[in-house]
Legacy VTK file of the C-alpha trace (Angstrom):
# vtk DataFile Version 3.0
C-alpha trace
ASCII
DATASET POLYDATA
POINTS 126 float
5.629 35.453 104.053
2.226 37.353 104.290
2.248 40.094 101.952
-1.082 42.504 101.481
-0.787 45.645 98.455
-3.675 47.117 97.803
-4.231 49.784 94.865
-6.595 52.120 93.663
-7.820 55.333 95.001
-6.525 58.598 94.599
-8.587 62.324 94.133
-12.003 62.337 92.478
-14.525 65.131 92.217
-18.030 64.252 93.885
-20.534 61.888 92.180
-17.447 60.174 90.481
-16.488 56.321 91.066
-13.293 54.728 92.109
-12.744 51.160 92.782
-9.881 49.916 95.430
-7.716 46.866 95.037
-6.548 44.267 97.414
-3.965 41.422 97.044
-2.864 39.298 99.807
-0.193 36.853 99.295
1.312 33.931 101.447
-2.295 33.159 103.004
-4.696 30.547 102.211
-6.771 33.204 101.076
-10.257 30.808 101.223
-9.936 30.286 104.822
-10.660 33.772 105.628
-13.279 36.674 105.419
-12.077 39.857 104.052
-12.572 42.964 105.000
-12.620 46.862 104.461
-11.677 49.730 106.549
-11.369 53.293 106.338
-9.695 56.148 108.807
-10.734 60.264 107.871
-8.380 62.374 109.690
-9.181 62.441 113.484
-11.559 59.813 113.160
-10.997 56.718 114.455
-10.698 53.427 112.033
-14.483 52.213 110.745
-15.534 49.120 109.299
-17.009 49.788 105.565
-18.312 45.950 104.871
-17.173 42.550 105.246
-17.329 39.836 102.722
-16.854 35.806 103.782
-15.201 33.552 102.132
-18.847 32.536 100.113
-19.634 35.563 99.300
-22.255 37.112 102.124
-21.587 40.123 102.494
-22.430 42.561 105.514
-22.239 46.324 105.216
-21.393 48.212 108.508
-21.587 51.964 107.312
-25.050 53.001 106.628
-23.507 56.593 104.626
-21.875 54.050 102.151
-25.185 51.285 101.085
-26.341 51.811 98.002
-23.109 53.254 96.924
-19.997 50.709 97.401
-20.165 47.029 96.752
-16.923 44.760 98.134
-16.383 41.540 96.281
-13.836 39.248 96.271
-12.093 36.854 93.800
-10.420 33.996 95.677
-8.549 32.696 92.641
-6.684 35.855 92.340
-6.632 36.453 95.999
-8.043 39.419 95.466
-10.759 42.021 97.270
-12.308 44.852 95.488
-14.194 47.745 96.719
-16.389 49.580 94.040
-17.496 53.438 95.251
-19.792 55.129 93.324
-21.511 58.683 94.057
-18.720 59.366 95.958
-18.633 62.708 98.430
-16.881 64.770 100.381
-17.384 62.748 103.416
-15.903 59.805 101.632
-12.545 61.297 102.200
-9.812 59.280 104.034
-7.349 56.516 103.757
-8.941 52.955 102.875
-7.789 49.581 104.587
-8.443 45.919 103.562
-7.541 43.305 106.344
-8.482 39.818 106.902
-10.783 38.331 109.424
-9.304 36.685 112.421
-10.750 33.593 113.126
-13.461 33.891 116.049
-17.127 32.894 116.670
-18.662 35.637 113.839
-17.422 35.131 110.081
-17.739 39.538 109.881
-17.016 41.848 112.333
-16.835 45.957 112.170
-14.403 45.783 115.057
-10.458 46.257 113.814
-9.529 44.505 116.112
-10.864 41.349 114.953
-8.872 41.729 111.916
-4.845 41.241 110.715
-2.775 41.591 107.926
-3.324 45.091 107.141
-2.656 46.382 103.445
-0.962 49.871 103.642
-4.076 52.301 102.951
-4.649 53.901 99.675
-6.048 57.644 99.716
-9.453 58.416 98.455
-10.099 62.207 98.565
-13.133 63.804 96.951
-13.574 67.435 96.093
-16.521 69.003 96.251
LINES 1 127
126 0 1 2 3 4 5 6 7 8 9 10 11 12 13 14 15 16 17 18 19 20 21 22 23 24 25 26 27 28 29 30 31 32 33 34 35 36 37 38 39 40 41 42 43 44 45 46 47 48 49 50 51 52 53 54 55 56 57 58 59 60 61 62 63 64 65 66 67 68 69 70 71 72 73 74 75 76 77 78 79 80 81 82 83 84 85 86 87 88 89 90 91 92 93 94 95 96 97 98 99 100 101 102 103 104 105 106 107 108 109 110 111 112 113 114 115 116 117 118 119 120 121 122 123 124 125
């Protein structure tokens, strides 16, 4: 049974740093690029960045570069999302999901993606 829980998050004032968690059991975890996601309220879902299974990484969100770094540790299954300088307009509820397979190893599209962890909340006060 596929099982995603991602932690992390939570409120933060502006210019602080949070870093996100995401575990995903039951899945070959190698096989697949990771990705993550996040949703402000009435927004629709973005793609943040993507990491592959190696390690290249592809950042989707031009407001976030310089600022969050995804990595991944495939012996603990695991994908972590580091945010630093954080602002305002970092606020909403962060995703990780894996890649489907398809002809691109990264993709910004949702979409493209399955086994969605829950969201975690990152709100920053200004």
């Amino acid at each position: 049974q596929v099982k995603v829980v991602q932690s992390g998050g939570g409120p933060v004032q502006a210019g602080g740093s949070l870093k996100l968690s995401c575990t995903t059991f039951g899945v070959t975890y190698i096989d697949y690029a990771m990705g993550w996601f996040r949703q402000a309220p009435g927004k629709e879902r973005e793609g943040v960045l993507c990491i592959t299974s190696q390690g290249r990484i592809t950042e989707y969100t031009d407001s976030v570069k310089g600022r969050f770094t995804i990595s991944r540790d495939n012996a603990k299954n695991t994908l972590y999302l580091q945010m630093t300088s954080l602002n305002p307009e970092d606020t909403a509820m962060y995703f990780c999901a894996r890649k489907r397979s398809g002809r691109f190893p990264c993709s910004r599209v949702p979409s493209n993606f399955e086994g969605w962890g829950h969201g975690t909340q990152v709100t920053v006060s200004s």
